[in-house]
VOGU-3710 file (C-alpha; in Angstrom, 3 decimals, decimal comma):
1> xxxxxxxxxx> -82,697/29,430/-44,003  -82,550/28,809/-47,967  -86,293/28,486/-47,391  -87,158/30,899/-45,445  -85,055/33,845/-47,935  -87,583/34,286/-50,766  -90,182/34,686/-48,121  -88,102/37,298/-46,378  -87,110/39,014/-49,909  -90,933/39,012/-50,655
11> xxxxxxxxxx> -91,565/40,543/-47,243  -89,267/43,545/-47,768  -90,947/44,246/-51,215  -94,462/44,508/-49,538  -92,516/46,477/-46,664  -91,211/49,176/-49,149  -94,815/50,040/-50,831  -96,237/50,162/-47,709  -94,056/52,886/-46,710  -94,622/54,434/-50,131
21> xxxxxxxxxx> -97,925/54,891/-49,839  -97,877/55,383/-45,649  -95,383/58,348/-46,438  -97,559/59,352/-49,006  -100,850/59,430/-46,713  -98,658/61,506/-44,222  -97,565/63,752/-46,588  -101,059/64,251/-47,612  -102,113/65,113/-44,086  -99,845/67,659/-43,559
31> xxxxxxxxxx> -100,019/69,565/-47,199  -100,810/73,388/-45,916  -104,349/73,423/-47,957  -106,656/70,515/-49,005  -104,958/67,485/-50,686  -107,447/66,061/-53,315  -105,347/63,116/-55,049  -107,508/63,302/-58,245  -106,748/66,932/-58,897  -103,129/67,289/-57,751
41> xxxxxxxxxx> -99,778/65,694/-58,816  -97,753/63,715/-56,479  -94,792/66,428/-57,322  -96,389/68,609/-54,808  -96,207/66,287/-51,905  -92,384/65,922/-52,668  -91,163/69,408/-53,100  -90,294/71,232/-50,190  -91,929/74,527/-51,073  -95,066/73,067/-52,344
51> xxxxxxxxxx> -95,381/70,745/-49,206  -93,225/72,469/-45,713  -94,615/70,424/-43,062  -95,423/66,867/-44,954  -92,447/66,862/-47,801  -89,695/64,863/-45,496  -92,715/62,204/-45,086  -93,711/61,766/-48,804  -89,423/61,290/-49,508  -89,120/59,008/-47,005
61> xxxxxxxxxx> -91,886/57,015/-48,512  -89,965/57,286/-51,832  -86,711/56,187/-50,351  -87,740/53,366/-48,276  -89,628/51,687/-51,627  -86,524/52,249/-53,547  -83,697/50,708/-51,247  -86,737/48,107/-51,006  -86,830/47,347/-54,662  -83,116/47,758/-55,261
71> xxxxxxxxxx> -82,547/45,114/-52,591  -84,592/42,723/-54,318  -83,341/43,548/-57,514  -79,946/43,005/-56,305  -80,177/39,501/-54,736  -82,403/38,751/-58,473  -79,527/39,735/-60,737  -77,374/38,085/-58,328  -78,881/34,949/-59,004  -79,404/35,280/-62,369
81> xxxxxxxxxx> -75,275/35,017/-62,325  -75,341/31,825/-60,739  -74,135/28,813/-62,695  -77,640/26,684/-63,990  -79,234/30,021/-64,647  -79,037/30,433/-68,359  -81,796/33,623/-68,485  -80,669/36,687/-67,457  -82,777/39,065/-65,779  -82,255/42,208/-67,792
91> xxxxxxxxxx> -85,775/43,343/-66,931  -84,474/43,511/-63,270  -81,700/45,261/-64,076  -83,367/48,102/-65,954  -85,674/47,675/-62,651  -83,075/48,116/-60,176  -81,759/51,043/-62,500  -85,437/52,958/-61,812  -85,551/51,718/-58,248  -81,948/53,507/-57,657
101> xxxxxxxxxx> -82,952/56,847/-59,645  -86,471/56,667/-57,569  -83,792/56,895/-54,560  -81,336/59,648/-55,469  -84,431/61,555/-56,840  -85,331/61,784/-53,536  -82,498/61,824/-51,329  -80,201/64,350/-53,210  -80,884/68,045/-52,537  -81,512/70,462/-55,776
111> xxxxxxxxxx> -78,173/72,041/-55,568  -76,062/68,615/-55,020  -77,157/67,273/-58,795  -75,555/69,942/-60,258  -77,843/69,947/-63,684  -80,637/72,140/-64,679  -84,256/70,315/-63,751  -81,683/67,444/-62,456  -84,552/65,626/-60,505  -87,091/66,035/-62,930
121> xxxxxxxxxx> -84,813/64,111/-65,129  -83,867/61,579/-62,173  -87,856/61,219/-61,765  -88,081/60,486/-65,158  -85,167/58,266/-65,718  -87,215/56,518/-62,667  -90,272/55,767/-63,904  -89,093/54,782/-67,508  -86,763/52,497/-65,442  -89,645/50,523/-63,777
131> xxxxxxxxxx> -91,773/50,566/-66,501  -89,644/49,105/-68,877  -88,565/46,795/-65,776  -92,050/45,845/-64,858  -93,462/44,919/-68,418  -90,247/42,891/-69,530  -90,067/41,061/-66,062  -94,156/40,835/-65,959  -93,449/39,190/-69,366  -91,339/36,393/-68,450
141> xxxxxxxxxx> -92,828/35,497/-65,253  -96,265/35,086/-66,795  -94,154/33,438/-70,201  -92,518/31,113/-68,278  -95,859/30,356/-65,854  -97,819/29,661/-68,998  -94,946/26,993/-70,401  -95,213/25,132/-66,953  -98,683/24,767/-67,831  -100,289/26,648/-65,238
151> xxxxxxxxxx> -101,946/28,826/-67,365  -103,837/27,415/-70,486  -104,101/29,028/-73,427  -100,865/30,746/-76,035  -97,898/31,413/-73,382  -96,831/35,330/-75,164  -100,675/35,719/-75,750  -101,052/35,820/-72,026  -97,548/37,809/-71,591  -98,308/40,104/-73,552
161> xxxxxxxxxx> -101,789/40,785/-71,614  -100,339/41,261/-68,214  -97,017/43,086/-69,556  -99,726/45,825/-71,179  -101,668/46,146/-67,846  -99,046/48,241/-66,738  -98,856/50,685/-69,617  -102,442/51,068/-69,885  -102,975/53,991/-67,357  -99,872/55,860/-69,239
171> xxxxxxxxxx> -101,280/55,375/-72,677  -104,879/57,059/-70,943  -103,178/59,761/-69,269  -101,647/60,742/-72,717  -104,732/60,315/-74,507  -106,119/62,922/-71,608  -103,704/65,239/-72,013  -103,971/65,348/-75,572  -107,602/65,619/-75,412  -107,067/68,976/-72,784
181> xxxxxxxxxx> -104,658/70,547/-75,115  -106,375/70,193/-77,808  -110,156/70,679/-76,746  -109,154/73,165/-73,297  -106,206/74,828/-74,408  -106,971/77,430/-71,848  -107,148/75,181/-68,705  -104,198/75,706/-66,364  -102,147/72,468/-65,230  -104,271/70,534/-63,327
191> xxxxxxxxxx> -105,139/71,590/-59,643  -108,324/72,069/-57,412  -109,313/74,189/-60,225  -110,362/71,861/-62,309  -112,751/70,546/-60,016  -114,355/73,810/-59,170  -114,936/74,124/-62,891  -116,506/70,698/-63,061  -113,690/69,418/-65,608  -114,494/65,617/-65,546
201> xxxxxxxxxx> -111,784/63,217/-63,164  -110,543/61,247/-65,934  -109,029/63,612/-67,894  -106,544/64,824/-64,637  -103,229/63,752/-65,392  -103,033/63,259/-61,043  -105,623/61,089/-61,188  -103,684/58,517/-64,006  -100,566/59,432/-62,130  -102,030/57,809/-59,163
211> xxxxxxxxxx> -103,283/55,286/-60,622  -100,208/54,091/-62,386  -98,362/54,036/-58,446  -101,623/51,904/-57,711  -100,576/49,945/-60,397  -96,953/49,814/-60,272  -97,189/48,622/-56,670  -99,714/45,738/-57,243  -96,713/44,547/-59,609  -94,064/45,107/-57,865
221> xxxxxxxxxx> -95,696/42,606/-55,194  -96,462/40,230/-56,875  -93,194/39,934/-59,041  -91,095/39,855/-55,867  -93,032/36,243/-55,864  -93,130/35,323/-58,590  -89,306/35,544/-60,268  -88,004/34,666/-56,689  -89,772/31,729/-56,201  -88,135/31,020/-60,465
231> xx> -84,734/31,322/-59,037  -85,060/28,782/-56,072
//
């Protein structure tokens, strides 16, 4: 059974972005006009008023990946704790922090957090949450793959590589949005407009806001193997 547990904690992970992005495809199918994901945020699949028939799908989505990740999470910093284990997996813990926020952002109604913009700030509290997670954890894992000798070359040099994969589609999307703000101050936030006016994909903050889930889930994957497969 000891065995057969990282396999099953690895399953789960690839489980929960599966719903993510099934929920998400659902959600998309049932948004009230066209749904073009390089043109519109992944906000408007979530809200109910934005999204009547196809919201519930695109939270379940969100919910199922979080209890996914916080599960895994869990059993990591769990194990971290156990005598023989010297590191300790803060990087999971700030993960588990941004899987748990990803949750409450969707499950709580509007009027239930109490604060002004209260899931906007859960949302963001979310995705700071995994992206700190991901690049510290993304940094040991390769760090410590590199020491075993399974990767040649400078063990931070290739660290540091992999750890910045996941920031580079943030650090573009800022880049575009400074670019539109500066150069199209008059464009409206980014919707089907844009693409009737012929305004070029890669400067849509959607489009680097999908790509970053993309992203995020490729990681997410492939760390469930990695640091569980460290801690047996």
């Amino acid at each position: 059974m000891r065995a057969f547990a990282p396999q099953a904690w690895c399953t789960t992970t690839c489980l929960g972005v599966l719903a993510f992005w099934g929920g998400m495809l659902m959600a998309g199918r049932s948004y009230p006009s066209e749904y073009d994901w390089r043109y519109i945020t992944i906000s408007s699949l979530v809200y109910g008023d934005r999204n009547p028939n196809g919201y519930l799908w695109a939270r379940a989505g969100i919910v199922l990946c979080g209890l996914a990740g916080l599960y895994w999470t869990t059993v990591l910093v769990r194990k971290g704790k156990q005598p023989g284990i010297a590191e300790r997996p803060v990087g999971i813990c700030v993960l588990g922090l941004g899987y748990l926020c990803m949750m409450c952002c969707a499950l709580l109604p509007e009027r239930l957090v109490g604060i002004p913009k209260g899931h906007d700030l859960l949302a963001l509290a979310a995705f700071v949450g995994l992206c700190i997670g991901m690049v510290h954890s993304t940094f040991k894992a390769v760090e410590r793959s590199a020491r075993l000798g399974r990767l040649a070359g400078s063990p931070r040099l290739h660290a540091g590589i992999l750890a910045g994969v996941p920031l580079s589609p943030i650090a573009l999307a800022a880049l575009a949005q400074a670019y539109v703000s500066h150069a199209l101050p008059g464009l409206p936030w980014v919707s089907l407009a844009w693409r009737a006016r012929g305004v070029p994909v890669y400067l849509s903050f959607a489009f680097w806001e999908w790509v970053t889930c993309a992203v995020f889930s490729v990681y997410m994957v492939v760390l469930s193997r990695t640091t569980l497969a460290a801690t047996n």
